[in-house]
C-alpha positions as CSV (number, residue, x, y, z in Angstrom):
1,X,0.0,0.0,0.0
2,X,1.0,3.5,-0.9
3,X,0.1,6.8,0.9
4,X,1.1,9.8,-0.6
5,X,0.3,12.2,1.6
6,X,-0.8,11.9,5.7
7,X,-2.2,16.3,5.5
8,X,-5.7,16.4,5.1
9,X,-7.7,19.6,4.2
10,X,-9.7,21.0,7.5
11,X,-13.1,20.6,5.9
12,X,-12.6,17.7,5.6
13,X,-15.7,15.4,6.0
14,X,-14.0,12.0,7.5
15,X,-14.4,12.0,11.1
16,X,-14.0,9.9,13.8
17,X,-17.8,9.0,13.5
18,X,-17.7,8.2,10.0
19,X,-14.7,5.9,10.9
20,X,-16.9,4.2,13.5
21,X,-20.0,3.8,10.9
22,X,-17.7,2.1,8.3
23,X,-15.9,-0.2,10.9
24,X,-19.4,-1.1,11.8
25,X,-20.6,-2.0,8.2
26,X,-17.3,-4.8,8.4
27,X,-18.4,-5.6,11.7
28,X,-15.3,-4.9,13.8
29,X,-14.3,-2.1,16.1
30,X,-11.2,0.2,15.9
31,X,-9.2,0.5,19.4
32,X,-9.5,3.9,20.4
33,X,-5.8,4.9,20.7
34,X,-5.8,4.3,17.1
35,X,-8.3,6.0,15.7
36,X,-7.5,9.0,15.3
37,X,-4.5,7.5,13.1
38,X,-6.7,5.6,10.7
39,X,-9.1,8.2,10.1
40,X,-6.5,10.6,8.8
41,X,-5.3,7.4,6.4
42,X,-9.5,7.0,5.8
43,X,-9.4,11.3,5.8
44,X,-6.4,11.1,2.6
45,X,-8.3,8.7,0.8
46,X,-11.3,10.9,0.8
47,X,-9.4,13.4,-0.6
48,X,-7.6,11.4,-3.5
49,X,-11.1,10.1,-4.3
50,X,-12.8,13.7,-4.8
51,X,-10.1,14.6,-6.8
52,X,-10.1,11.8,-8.8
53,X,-14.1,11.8,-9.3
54,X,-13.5,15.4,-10.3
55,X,-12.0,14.5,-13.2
56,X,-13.7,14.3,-16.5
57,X,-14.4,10.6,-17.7
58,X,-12.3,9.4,-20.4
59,X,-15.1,8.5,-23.5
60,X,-14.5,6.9,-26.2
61,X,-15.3,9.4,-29.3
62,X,-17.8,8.8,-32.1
63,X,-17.5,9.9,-35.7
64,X,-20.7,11.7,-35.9
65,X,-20.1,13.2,-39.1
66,X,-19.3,9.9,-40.6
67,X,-22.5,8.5,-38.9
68,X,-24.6,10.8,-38.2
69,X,-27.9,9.5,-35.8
70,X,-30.9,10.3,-37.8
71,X,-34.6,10.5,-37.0
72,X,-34.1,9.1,-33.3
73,X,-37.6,8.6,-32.1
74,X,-39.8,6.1,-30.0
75,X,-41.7,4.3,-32.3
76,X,-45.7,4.7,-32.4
77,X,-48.1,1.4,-31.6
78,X,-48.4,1.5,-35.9
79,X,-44.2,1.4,-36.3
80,X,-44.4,-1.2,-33.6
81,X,-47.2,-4.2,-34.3
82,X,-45.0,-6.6,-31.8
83,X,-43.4,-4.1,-29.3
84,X,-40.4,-5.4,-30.4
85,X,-39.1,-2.0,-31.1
86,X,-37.4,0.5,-28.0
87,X,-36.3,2.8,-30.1
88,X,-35.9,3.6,-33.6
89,X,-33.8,5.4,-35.9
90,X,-31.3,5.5,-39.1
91,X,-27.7,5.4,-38.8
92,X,-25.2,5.0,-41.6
93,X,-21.9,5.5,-43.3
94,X,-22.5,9.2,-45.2
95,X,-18.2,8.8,-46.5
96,X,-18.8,5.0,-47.9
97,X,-15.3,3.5,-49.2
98,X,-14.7,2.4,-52.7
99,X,-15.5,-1.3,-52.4
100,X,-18.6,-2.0,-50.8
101,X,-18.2,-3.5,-46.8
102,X,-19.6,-7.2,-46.1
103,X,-22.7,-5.3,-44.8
104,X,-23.6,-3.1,-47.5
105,X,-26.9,-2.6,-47.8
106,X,-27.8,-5.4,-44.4
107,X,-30.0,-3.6,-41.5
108,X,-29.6,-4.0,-38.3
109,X,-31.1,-3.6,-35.1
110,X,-28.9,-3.6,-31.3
111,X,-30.6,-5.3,-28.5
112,X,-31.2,-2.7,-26.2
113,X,-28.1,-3.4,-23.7
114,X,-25.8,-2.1,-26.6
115,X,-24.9,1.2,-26.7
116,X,-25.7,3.8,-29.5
117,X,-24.6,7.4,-28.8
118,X,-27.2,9.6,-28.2
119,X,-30.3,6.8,-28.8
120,X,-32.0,5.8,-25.2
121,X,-30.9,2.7,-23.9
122,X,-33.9,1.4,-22.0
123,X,-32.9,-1.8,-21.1
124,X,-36.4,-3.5,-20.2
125,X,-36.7,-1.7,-17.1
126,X,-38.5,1.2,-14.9
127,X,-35.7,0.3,-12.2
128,X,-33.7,3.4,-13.5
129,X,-35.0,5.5,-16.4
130,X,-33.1,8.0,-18.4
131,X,-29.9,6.8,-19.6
132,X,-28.8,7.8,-23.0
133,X,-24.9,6.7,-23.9
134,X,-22.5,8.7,-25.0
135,X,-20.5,6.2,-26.8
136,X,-20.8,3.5,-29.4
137,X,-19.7,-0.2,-28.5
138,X,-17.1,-1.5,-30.3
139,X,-20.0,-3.6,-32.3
140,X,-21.4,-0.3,-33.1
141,X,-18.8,0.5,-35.2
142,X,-17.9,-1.8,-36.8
143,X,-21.1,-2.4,-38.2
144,X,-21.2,0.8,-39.4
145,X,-17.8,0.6,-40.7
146,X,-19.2,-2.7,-42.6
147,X,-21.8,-0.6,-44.6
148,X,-24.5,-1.9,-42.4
149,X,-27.6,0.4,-41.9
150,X,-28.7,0.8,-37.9
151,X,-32.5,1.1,-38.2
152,X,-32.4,1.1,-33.7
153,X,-32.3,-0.6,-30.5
154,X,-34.7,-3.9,-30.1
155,X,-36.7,-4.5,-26.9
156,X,-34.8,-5.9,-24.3
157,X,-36.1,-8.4,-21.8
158,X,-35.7,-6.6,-18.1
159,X,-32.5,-5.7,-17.5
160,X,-31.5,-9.1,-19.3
161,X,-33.3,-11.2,-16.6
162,X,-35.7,-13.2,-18.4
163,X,-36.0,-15.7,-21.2
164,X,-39.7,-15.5,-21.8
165,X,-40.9,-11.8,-23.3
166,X,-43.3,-10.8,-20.9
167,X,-41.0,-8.6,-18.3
168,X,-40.2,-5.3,-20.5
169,X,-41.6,-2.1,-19.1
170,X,-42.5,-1.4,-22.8
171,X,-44.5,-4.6,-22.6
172,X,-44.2,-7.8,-23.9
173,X,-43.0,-8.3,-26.7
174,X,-44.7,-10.6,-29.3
175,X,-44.1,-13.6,-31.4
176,X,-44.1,-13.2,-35.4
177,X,-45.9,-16.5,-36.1
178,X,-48.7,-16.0,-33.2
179,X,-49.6,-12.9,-31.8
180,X,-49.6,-13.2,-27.6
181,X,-46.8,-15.9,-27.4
182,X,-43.6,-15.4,-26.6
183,X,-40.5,-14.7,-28.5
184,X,-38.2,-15.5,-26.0
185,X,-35.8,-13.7,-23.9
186,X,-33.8,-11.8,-22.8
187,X,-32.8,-10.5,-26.5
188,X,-36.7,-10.7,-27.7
189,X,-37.1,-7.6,-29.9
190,X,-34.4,-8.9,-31.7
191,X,-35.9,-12.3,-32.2
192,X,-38.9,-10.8,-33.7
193,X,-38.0,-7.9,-35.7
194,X,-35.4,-10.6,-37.4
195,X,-37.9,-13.0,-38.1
196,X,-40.6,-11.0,-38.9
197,X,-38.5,-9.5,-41.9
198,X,-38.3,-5.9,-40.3
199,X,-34.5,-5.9,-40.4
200,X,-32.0,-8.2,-42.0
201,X,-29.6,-8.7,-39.1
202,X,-29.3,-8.2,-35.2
203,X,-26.7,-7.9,-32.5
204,X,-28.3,-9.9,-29.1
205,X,-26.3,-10.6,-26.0
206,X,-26.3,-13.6,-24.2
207,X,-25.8,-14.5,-20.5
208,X,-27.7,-17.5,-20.2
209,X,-29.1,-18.3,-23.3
210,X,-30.3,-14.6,-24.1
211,X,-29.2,-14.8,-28.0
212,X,-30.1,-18.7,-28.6
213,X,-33.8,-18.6,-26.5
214,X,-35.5,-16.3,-29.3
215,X,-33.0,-17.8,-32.0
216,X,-35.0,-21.1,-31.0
217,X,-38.8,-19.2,-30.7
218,X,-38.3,-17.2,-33.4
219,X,-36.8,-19.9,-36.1
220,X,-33.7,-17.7,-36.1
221,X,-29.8,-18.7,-36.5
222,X,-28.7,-17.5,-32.8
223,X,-24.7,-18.0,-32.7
224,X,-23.4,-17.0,-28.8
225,X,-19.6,-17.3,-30.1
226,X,-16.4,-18.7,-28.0
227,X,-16.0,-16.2,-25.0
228,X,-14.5,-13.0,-26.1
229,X,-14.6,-13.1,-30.1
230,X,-17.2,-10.1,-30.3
231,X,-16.1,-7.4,-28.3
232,X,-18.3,-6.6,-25.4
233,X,-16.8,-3.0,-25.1
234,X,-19.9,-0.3,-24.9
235,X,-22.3,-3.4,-23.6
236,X,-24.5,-3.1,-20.4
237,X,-23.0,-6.1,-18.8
238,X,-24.6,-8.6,-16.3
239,X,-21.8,-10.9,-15.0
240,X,-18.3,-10.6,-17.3
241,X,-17.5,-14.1,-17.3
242,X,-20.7,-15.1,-18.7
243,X,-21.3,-11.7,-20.9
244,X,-21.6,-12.5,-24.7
245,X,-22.4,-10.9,-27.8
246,X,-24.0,-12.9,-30.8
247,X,-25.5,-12.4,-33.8
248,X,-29.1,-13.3,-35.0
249,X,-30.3,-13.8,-38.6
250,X,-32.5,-15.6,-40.8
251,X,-30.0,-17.2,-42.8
252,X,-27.3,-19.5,-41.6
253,X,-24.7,-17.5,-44.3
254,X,-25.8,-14.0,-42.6
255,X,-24.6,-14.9,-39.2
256,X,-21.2,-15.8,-40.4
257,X,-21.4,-12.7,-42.7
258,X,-22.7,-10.6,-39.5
259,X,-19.8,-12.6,-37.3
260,X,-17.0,-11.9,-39.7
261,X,-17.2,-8.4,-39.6
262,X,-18.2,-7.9,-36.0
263,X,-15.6,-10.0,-34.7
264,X,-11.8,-9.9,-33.2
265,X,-10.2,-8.6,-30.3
266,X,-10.7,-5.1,-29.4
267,X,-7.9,-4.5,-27.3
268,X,-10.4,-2.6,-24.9
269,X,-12.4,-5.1,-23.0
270,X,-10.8,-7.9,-21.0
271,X,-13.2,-10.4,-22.3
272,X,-11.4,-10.3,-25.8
273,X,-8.3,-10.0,-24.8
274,X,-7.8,-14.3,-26.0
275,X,-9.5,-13.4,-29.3
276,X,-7.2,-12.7,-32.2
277,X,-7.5,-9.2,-34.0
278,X,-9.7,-8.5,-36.8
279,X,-7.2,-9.2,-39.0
280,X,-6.6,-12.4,-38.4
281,X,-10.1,-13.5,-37.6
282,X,-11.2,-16.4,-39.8
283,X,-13.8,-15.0,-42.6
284,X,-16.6,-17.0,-41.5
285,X,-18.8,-16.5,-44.5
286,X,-16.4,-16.9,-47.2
287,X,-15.1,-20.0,-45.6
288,X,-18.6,-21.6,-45.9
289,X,-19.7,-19.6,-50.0
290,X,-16.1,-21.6,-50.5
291,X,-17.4,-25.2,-49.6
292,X,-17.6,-27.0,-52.8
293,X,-19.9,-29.6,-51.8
294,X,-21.9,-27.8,-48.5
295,X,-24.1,-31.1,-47.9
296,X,-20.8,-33.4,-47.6
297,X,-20.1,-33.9,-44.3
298,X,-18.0,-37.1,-44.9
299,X,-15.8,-37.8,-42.0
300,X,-17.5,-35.7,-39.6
301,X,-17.4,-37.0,-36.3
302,X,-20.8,-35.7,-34.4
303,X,-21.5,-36.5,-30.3
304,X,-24.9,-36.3,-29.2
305,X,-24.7,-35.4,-25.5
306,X,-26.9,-37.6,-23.5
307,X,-27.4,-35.5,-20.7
308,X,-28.5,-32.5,-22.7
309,X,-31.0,-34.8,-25.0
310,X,-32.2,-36.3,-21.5
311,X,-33.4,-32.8,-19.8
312,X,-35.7,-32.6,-17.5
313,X,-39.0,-31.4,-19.0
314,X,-38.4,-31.9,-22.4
315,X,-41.4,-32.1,-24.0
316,X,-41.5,-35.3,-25.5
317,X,-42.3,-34.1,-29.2
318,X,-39.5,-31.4,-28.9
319,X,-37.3,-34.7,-28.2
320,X,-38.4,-36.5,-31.4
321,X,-38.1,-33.6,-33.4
322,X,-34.5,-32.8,-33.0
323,X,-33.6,-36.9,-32.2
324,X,-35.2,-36.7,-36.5
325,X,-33.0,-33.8,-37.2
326,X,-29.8,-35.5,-35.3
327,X,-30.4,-38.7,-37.1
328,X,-30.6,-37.0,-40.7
329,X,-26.7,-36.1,-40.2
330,X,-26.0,-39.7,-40.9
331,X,-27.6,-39.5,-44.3
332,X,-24.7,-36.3,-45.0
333,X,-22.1,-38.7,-44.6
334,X,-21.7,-38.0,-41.3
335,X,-20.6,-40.0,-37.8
336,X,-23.0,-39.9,-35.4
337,X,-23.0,-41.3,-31.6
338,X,-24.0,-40.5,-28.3
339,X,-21.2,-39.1,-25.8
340,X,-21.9,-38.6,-22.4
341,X,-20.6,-35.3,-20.3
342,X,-21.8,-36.0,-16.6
343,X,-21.2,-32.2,-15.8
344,X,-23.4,-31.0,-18.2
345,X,-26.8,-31.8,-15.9
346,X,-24.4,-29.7,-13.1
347,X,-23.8,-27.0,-16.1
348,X,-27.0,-25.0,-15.0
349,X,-26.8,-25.4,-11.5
350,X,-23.2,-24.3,-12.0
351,X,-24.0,-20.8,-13.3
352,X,-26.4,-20.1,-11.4
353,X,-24.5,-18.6,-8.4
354,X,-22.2,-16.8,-10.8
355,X,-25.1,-15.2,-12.5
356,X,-27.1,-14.4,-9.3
357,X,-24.2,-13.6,-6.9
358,X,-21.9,-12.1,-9.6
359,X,-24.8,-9.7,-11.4
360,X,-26.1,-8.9,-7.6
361,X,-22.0,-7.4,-7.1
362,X,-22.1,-6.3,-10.6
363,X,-25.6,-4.1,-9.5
364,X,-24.2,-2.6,-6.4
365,X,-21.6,-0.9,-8.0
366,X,-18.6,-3.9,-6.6
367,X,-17.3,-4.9,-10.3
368,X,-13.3,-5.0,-10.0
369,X,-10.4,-6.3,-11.2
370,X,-11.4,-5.3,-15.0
371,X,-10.3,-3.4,-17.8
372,X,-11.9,-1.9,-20.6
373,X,-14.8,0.8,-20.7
374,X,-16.9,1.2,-18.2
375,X,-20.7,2.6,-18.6
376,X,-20.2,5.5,-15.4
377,X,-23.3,7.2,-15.8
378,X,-25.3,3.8,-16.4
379,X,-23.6,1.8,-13.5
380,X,-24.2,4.7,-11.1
381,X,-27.0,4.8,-11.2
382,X,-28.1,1.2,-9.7
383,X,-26.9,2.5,-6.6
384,X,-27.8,3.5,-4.2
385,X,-30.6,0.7,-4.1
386,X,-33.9,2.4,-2.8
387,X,-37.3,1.4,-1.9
388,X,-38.4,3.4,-5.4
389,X,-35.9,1.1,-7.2
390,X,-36.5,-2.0,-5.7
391,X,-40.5,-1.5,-6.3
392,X,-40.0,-0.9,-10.0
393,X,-37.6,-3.6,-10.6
394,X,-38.7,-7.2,-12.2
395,X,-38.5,-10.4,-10.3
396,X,-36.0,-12.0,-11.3
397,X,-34.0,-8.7,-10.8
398,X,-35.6,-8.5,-7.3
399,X,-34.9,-12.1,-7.1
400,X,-31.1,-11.3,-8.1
401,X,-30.5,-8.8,-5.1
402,X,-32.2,-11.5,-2.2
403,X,-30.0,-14.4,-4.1
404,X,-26.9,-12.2,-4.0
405,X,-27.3,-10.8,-0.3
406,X,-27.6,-13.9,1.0
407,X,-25.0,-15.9,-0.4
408,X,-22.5,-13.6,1.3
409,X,-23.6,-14.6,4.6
410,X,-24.7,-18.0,4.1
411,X,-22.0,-18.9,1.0
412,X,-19.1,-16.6,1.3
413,X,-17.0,-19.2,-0.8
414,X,-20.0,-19.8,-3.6
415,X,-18.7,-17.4,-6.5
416,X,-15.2,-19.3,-6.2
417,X,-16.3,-22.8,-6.1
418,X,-19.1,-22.1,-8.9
419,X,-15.4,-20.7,-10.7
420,X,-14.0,-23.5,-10.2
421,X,-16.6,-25.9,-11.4
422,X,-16.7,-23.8,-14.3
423,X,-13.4,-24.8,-15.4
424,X,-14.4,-28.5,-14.8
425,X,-17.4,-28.2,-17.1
426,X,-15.1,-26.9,-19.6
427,X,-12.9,-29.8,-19.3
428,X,-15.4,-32.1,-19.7
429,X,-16.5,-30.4,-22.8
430,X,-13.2,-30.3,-24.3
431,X,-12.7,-33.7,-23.5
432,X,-16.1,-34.6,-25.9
433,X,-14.7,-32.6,-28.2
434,X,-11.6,-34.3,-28.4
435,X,-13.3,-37.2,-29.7
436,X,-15.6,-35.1,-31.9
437,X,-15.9,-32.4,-34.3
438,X,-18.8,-30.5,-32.7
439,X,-21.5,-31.7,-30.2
440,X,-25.2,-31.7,-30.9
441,X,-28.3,-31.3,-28.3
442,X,-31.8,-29.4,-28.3
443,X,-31.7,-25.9,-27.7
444,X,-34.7,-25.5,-25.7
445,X,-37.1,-28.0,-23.7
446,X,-40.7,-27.0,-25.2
447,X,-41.6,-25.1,-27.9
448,X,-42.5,-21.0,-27.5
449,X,-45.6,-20.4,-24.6
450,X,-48.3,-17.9,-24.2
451,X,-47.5,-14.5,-22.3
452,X,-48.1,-14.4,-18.8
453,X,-49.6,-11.1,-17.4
454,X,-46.8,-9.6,-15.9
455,X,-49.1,-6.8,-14.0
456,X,-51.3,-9.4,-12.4
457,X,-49.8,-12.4,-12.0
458,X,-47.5,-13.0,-8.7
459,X,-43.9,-13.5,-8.4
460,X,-44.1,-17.2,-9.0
461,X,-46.6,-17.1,-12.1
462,X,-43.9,-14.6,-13.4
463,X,-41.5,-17.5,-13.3
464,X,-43.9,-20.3,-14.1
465,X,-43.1,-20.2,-17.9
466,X,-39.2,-20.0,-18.1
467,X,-39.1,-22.9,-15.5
468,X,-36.0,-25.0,-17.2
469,X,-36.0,-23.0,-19.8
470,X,-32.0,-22.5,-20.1
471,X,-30.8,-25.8,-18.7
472,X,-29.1,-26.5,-22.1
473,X,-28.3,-23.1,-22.7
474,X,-26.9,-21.9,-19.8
475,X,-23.8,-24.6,-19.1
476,X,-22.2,-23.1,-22.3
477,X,-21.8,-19.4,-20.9
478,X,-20.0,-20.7,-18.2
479,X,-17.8,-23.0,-20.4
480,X,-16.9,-19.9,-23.4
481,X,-17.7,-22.7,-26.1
482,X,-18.7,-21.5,-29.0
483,X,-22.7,-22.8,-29.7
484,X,-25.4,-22.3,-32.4
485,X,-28.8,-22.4,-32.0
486,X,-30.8,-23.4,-35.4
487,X,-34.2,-24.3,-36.5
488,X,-35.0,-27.8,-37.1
489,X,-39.0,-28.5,-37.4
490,X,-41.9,-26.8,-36.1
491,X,-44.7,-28.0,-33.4
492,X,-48.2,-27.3,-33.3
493,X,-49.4,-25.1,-30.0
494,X,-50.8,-27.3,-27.5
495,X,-51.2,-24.1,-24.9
496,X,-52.8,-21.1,-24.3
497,X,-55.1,-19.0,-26.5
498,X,-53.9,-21.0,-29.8
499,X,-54.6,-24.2,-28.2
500,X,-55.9,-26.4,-31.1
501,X,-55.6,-23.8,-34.2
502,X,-52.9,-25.8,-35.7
503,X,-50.8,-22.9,-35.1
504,X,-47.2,-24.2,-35.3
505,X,-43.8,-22.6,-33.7
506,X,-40.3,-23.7,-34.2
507,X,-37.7,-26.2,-32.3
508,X,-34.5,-25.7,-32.1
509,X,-31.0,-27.8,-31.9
510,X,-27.7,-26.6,-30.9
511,X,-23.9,-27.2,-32.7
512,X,-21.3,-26.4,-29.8
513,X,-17.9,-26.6,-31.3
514,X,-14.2,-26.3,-29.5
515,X,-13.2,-22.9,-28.5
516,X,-12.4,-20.9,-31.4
517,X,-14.2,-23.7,-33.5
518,X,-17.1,-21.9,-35.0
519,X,-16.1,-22.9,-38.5
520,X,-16.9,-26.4,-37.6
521,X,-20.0,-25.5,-36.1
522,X,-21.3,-23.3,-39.2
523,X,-20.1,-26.1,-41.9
524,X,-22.4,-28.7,-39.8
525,X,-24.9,-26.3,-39.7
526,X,-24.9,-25.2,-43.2
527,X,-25.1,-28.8,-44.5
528,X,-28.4,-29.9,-42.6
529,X,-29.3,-26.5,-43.7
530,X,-29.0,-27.0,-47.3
531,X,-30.1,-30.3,-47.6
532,X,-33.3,-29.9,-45.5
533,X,-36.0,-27.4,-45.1
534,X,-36.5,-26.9,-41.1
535,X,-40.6,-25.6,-41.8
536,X,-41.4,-28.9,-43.1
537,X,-40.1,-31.0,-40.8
C-alpha cells in the first residue's frame, strides 16, 4: 500500500464517526488509541477520491459526421405491431469506401443493452430510467464501418433477466408467427423484428441463453460465439465471465457474414483479450460460400450429448423432433453417436451462483479487477438501491438482489467454487470434443408459450413459464464454447389461447464446437441447412 500524503484539508468530512460507521458496516471495532490514526489514512483517501471523481471521464469518441444519428424517435403502436421496437432510428456510413463493406446494404437492429450514442438505452426496465450513452460499442462501429444500416435498438427483456418476453416495461413483446406468445428472452425484440422480416440482421447478448432462446422461438440462426470473439466494449454487462455478444439472422450465411465483420479482439475489453484481431479472424462467411460440396459432411465425427438430450422437462415431441434432425446427419455422410458429459446436468446449476451472486455485485456498484470501458453514468445509477428502485424492478431482478445478499452470509465461498466448477465443465466439454468435431443437443425444452400477465400475475406465475427453460443453454456461458442455436421442425401449439388452431412454432437444436471452433460449427450447420428445409419437418 501506498500513501502519498498523511495532510488532510480542514473541511474535511472524515471523522472519527464516519470511521466508526464504516468499521461497523465490516463488523469490527477500531481500538480507540488508534483511531485517530486511521481516520487521517480513511481522511487522505477521501481526498484522493474527490479529486479523482472530479476529473472528466475518459469516452470513447464517435465519428458523428461519418455516422450521423438520424430520425431518433420512440416508435408509435403503428411502427411497432410486436413491441419489439425500444427505439428507432437511421444510422449509416455518409463517407462510404470504394468497395462496398460485407454489410452493404444489411439492417440492423442492437438489442437494447448495446450502446448507441445519443439513442436511449432502456434496457427493459422502470428500475432506473433516463440513460442515454455517449458512446458506441465496439459492435457499433464496426457495423457501421461494414456498410451496415442501424435502423435502432430492439426490446430488451428486463434488465436481461428473463427468457420468456413478458418482463419489459415497454411490454411484452410478441411472437411473429402468433400474436400473444412469446419470442423468447432476454434479446426478444431482436428475435422478432429478425424473423418478422423488419431488419436483415441483429446484434443480441447472451448470459444465459439470451441470443439462442428467441433464435430457437423465433426460427432464427442465434450464434453466442467462443467467450470474447465479439467485443463486449460499450455493452450493459450482467456478469463478465458469462457476458456475450452474438449475432441473429435468418439465414445460416448472414450470421457468419454478421460474425465476420463484428468479430476480433478489441484490445479494450478484457473479455477479448484471448481473441485474435480482426485481421486475423477467420472470414466466416467466405469459408462456408467456399465449400464445394456444402451437404458433404463425410468424415464428420458428431457427439450427441446424453445428458443435454435427456433434460428434465423436455417435451416429449421437442425430443423426437430434434432426435429426427440429429439422425438425418447420418444421411450427409456424417458419424453420429452418443457421448456422455456427466457435468453437463451440473452446467446449469453451476452458473447459477455466478449469475445471481456475480450480477447482484455487478448491480451494487462492486465490479473489479477489469479493464476496458466502463458505462459510469449507467452503473451509477443502480446504486444507491432504494425502496423506489427495488418496487420498480422485475422479479427475477428482485430475485437477483435477495439471491446475491444472501449468499454472502450463508455462502461466502459460492462465487469461487461455482469458478472452479466452471473450469471443470469446460474440461469435460473439451474432452467430448476431443473425440468429436462439434457436439449436438436441443436448444430449448418445449416449444415458444403464451405470455403471462406480468401486472397481475404473482412473483411465481412470473417465473412459471421460463421454468428450465435455459438448462441447455446456460452450461455453455459458463464454459466460453462456442454454440449455435438453429431451427430444425416446427410444433403445433398445444397451450394457451392457440390451443388447437394448428398454429405451429419452431424447435431448435444446438452445434457447440471447441473454443475458437465456430467454423466447424457453421459447416455442420450449413449442411443440414442446405439439404433440408427446417418448416417442413
Amino acid at each position: 500500500m501506498s500513501v502519498f500524503s498523511l495532510v488532510t484539508k480542514e473541511n474535511n468530512p472524515v471523522t472519527t464517526e464516519v470511521l466508526d460507521s464504516v468499521a461497523a458496516t465490516l463488523g469490527i471495532e477500531i481500538a480507540e488509541h488508534e483511531k485517530e490514526d486511521y481516520r487521517t489514512l480513511l481522511a487522505v483517501y477521501h481526498e484522493s477520491v474527490e479529486a479523482l471523481m472530479g476529473l472528466p471521464d475518459y469516452i470513447p469518441k464517435v465519428n458523428e459526421i461519418r455516422f450521423p444519428r438520424q430520425n431518433i424517435h420512440f416508435p408509435s403502436a403503428e411502427e411497432n405491431p410486436l413491441n419489439a421496437w425500444a427505439w428507432k432510428c437511421d444510422i449509416q456510413d455518409q463517407t462510404p469506401p470504394d468497395s462496398p463493406g460485407l454489410l452493404a446494404g444489411k439492417t440492423i437492429v442492437m438489442k437494447d443493452n448495446i450502446a448507441v450514442k445519443g439513442v436511449p438505452m432502456l434496457m427493459g426496465t422502470a428500475m432506473v430510467e433516463g440513460y442515454t450513452p455517449d458512446t458506441d460499442a465496439t459492435v457499433v462501429t464496426r457495423a457501421l464501418e461494414a456498410g451496415a444500416v442501424i435502423k435502432g435498438k430492439a426490446v430488451c427483456e428486463n434488465l436481461c433477466h428473463s427468457a420468456t418476453s413478458s418482463s419489459a416495461a415497454t411490454g411484452s413483446v410478441h411472437s411473429p408467427f402468433a400474436k400473444g406468445y412469446s419470442s423468447g428472452g432476454s434479446s426478444s425484440g431482436c428475435g422478432a423484428l429478425v424473423a418478422n422480416g423488419d431488419v436483415d440482421l441483429a446484434i443480441g447478448a447472451d448470459q444465459g441463453g439470451s441470443v439462442r432462446v428467441p433464435a430457437g422461438w423465433c426460427g432464427l440462426y442465434g450464434l453466442k460465439p467462443t467467450f470474447g470473439l465479439m467485443p463486449y466494449t460499450g455493452c450493459g454487462s450482467n456478469e463478465p465471465t458469462n457476458d456475450h455478444l452474438g449475432p441473429m439472422t435468418r439465414t445460416l450465411l448472414d450470421n457468419a457474414l454478421l460474425l465476420q465483420a463484428t468479430a476480433g479482439n478489441d484490445n479494450i475489453d478484457d473479455r477479448s483479450f484471448a481473441a485474435p484481431p480482426p485481421s486475423r479472424t477467420p472470414q466466416y462467411h467466405k469459408i462456408l460460400i467456399d465449400i464445394q460440396n456444402p451437404k458433404d459432411l463425410t468424415g464428420v465425427k458428431i457427439g450427441v450429448i446424453t445428458e443435454g438430450m435427456n433434460m428434465r422437462g423436455i417435451d416429449p415431441r421437442v425430443h423426437a423432433t430434434v432426435s429426427r434432425a440429429i439422425e438425418l446427419f447420418k444421411s450427409l455422410g456424417a458419424e453420429v453417436s452418443p457421448v456422455s458429459v456427466p457435468m453437463h446436468s451440473k452446467g446449469a446449476a453451476i452458473w447459477t451462483p455466478i449469475s445471481k451472486s456475480g450480477n447482484f455485485h455487478s448491480r451494487m456498484n462492486r465490479a473489479f479487477g477489469r479493464r476496458g470501458h466502463a458505462l459510469t453514468e449507467l452503473n451509477t445509477m443502480f446504486h444507491p438501491l432504494t425502496q423506489k428502485k427495488w418496487d420498480n424492478a422485475y422479479v427475477s431482478t428482485k430475485n437477483i438482489f435477495l439471491n446475491g445478499a444472501y449468499a454472502e452470509s450463508a455462502f461466502p465461498g459460492i462465487l469461487s467454487k461455482a469458478t472452479n466448477l466452471s473450469r471443470q465443465l469446460r474440461d469435460e466439454y473439451d474432452a467430448a470434443l476431443a473425440e468429436y468435431d462439434v457436439l449436438v443437443l436441443p436448444n430449448l425444452p418445449y416449444i415458444a408459450n403464451s405470455h403471462v400477465d406480468s401486472a397481475t400475475a404473482t412473483p411465481l406465475q412470473q417465473i412459471a413459464k421460463q421454468v428450465g427453460l435455459t438448462s441447455n443453454t446456460a452450461p455453455f456461458n459458463q464454459s466460453g464454447h462456442p454454440v449455435l442455436a438453429m431451427p430444425v421442425g416446427m410444433l403445433e401449439i398445444e397451450e394457451g389461447p392457440l390451443k388447437g388452431s394448428g398454429v405451429k412454432l419452431p424447435v431448435s437444436m444446438q452445434v457447440v464446437g471447441r473454443w475458437w471452433g465456430e467454423e466447424d460449427v457453421y459447416r455442420v450447420a450449413l449442411a443440414w441447412s442446405e439439404a433440408y428445409n427446417w418448416r417442413d419437418m
